[in-house]
N, C-alpha and C positions, 0 to 999 in steps of 0.2 A: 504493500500500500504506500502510494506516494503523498503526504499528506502535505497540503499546503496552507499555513495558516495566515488571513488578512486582519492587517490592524485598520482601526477605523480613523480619519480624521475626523475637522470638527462640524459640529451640527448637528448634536441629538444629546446634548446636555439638556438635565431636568431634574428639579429638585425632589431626592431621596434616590439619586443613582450611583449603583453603589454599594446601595442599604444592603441589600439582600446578601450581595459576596461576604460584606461583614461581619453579618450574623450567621453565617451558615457555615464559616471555613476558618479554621483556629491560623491555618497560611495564610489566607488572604489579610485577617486581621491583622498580623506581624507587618506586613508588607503596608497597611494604611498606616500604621502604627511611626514605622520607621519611616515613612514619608512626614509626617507628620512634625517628628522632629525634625528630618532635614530643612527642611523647610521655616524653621522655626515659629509655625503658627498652624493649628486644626483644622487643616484643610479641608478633613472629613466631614465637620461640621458645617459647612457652603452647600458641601456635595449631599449632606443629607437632611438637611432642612434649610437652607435657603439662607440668605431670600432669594427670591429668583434674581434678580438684577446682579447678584455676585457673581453668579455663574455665565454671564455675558462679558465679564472683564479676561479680557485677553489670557491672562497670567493663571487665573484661576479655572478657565474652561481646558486649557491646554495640559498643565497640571491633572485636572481632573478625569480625562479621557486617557491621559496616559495610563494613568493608575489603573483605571475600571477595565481598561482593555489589555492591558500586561496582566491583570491580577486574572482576570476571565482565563489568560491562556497556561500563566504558570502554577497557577494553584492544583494543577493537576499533576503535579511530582512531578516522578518517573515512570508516567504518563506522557507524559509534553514532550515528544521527539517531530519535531519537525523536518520535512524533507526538503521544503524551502518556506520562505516568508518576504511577504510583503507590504507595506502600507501605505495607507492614500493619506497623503500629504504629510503632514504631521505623525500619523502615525510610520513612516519609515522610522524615526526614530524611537520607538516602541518595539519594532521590528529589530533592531538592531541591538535592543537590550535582548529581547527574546530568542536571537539565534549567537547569542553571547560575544558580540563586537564589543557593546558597552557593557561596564554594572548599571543595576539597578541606581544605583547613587548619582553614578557620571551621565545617566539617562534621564535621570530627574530636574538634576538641576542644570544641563544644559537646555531640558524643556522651559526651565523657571526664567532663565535668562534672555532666553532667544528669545520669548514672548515679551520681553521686556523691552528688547530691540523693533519688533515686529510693533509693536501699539508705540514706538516712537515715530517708525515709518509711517504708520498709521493717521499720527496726528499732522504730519508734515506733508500731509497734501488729502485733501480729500478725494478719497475713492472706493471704490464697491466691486462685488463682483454679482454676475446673475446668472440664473442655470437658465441656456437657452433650451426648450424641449421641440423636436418636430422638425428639424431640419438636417442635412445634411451636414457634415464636419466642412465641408468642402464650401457650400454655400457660408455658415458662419466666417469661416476663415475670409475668404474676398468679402465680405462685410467688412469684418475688421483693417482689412486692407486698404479701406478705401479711404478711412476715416484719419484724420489728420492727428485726431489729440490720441494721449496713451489708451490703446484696447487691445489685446491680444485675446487669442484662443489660451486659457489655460488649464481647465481640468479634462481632459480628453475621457469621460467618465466612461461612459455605452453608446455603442450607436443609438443616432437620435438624443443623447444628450449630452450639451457638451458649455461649460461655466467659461464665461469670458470674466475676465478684469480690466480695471482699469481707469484712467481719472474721473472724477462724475462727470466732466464733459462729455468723453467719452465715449462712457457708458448709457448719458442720453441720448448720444447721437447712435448709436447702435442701435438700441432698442427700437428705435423708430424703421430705423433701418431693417433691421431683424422682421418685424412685424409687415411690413412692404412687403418682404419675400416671401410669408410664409408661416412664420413661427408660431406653433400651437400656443407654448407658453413661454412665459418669462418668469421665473420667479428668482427677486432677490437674494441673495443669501444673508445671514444673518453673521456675518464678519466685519471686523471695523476698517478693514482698507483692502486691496489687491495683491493676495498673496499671488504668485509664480506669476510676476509680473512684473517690466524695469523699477517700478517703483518701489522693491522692495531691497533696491544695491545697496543701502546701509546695512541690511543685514548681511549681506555676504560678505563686506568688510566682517564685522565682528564675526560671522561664523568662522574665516579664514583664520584669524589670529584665536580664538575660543577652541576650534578643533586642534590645534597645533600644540594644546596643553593636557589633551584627553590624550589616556591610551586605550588603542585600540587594538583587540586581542581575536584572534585567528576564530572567522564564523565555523558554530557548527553546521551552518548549511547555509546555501549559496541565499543570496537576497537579491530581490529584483528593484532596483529603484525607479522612483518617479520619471526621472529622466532621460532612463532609456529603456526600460521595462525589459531591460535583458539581466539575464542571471551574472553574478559576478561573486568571487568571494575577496580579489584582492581589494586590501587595506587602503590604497592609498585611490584608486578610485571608487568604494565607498565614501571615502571624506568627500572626496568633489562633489560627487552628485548630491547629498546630503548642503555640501555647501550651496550648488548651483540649483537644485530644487528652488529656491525663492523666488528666481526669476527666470525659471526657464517653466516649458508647460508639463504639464502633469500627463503621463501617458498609461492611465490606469485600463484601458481596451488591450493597445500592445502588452501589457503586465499580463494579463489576467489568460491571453492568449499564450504566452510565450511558456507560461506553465503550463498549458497544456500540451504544448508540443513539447515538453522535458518532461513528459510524463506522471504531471499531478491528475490522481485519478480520485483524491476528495479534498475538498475546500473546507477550511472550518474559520468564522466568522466570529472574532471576537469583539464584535459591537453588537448595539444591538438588532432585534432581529427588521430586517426591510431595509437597512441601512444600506450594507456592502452587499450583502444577497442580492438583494435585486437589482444591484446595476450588474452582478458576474451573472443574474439568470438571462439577464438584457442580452448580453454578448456571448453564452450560448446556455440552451434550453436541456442541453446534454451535460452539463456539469450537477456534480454534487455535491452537497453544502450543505454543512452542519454548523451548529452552535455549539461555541463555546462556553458562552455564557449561563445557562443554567439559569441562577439568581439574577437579573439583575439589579 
């Protein structure tokens, strides 16, 4: 069995997520426990009573998905043998704790910092991203081609749906655009600026000089990144793509495809459930996917 496990990025945060891994698993506990302290503030307390508005600050949703969707995969011992892994956006680095690049430690708090980088990008130009639904990869792209201010193609999620970024200009002129052509829907996403998008080269500065202090230690199984969705185990381009994910686009179709031709014969989904599932049912109807989660 070739098992392949997907971490989720962000956008299914909800107050008392969480709850469940931590009452029900004496490991998972340890693992919020020790977050907890690194952190040096209860993070579990956001994630499990609220208020809702904490769980929309950059720092704390990023944090808080890390944890619920590592804990979902590792609380199962020696159990959790992966044949490879992967995750959409954010969660590569989740991935990368889970197939043992990173520790849990040097996982966490690079998540704690980067986010920190990422909501200053954030504040330093205003921009959004929106899932376009109903049109072709091909039509969106000369969309965004044609438009002047920053728009890029960047989450390449399933056929038929595919998340641009980019400055609100942009992003308004697209949408209009988008809708001319075609577009079933548009819906916002619920992020504070344009990740995998130029406007996020602050953070590539800090990721570059940030990863150059972490060690990174030999995967047990190959990982596929955002930015090329092809398997790799070496070290040193791990860091790049991890670096270059910011502002480059997300290739989670080619990802999700490319395990299949390497021979993953089951998926398991360590977010919640309708999240990652249904974009890997979108891109094919032959795959099999399981949860990880249990509790959530």
């Amino acid at each position: 069995m070739q098992r392949a496990y997907l971490f989720p990025g962000q956008g299914f945060q909800y107050v008392g997520m969480g709850k469940g891994l931590y009452d029900s698993s004496a490991t998972a506990r340890n693992y919020f426990e020790e977050a907890n302290e690194l952190l040096g503030y209860r993070i579990t307390e956001f994630m499990f009573y609220g208020p809702e508005e904490k769980l929309f600050e950059t720092q704390i949703v990023q944090n808080a998905i890390y944890l619920v969707s590592l804990i979902s995969a590792v609380k199962e011992g020696k159990k959790f043998q992966p044949s490879m892994v992967a995750g959409h956006s954010l969660g590569e680095t989740t991935a990368l704790v889970a197939n043992g690049c990173l520790t849990f430690e040097d996982g966490l708090l690079l998540m704690n910092e980067r986010a920190v980088e990422m909501e200053r990008a954030f504040n330093a130009t205003p921009a959004g991203m929106v899932a376009v639904i109903g049109l072709d990869d091909s039509i969106v792209e000369r969309v965004c081609d044609a438009i002047e201010d920053i728009i890029v193609p960047a989450n390449y999620n399933c056929p038929g749906q595919l998340v641009i970024a980019g400055s609100k200009a942009g992003i308004d002129k697209a949408c209009i655009a988008l809708i001319k052509v075609g577009a079933r829907r548009l819906i916002p996403l619920n992020v504070g600026g344009a990740v995998h998008s130029p406007l996020m080269k602050p953070v590539v500065k800090f990721l570059r000089k940030k990863l150059s202090t972490i060690t990174f230690r030999e995967p047990r199984c190959p990982i596929y990144p955002n930015v090329t969705g092809v398997a790799t185990t070496d070290l040193e381009e791990i860091k790049e793509c991890l670096t270059m994910q910011q502002v480059e686009s997300l290739r989670w179709t080619t990802t999700i495809q490319n395990m299949m031709v390497d021979g993953a014969n089951e998926f398991v989904d360590c977010g919640p459930p309708h999240v990652i599932s249904g974009m890997v049912r979108r891109i094919s109807r032959q795959i099999l996917i399981n949860s990880a989660v249990g509790v959530f």
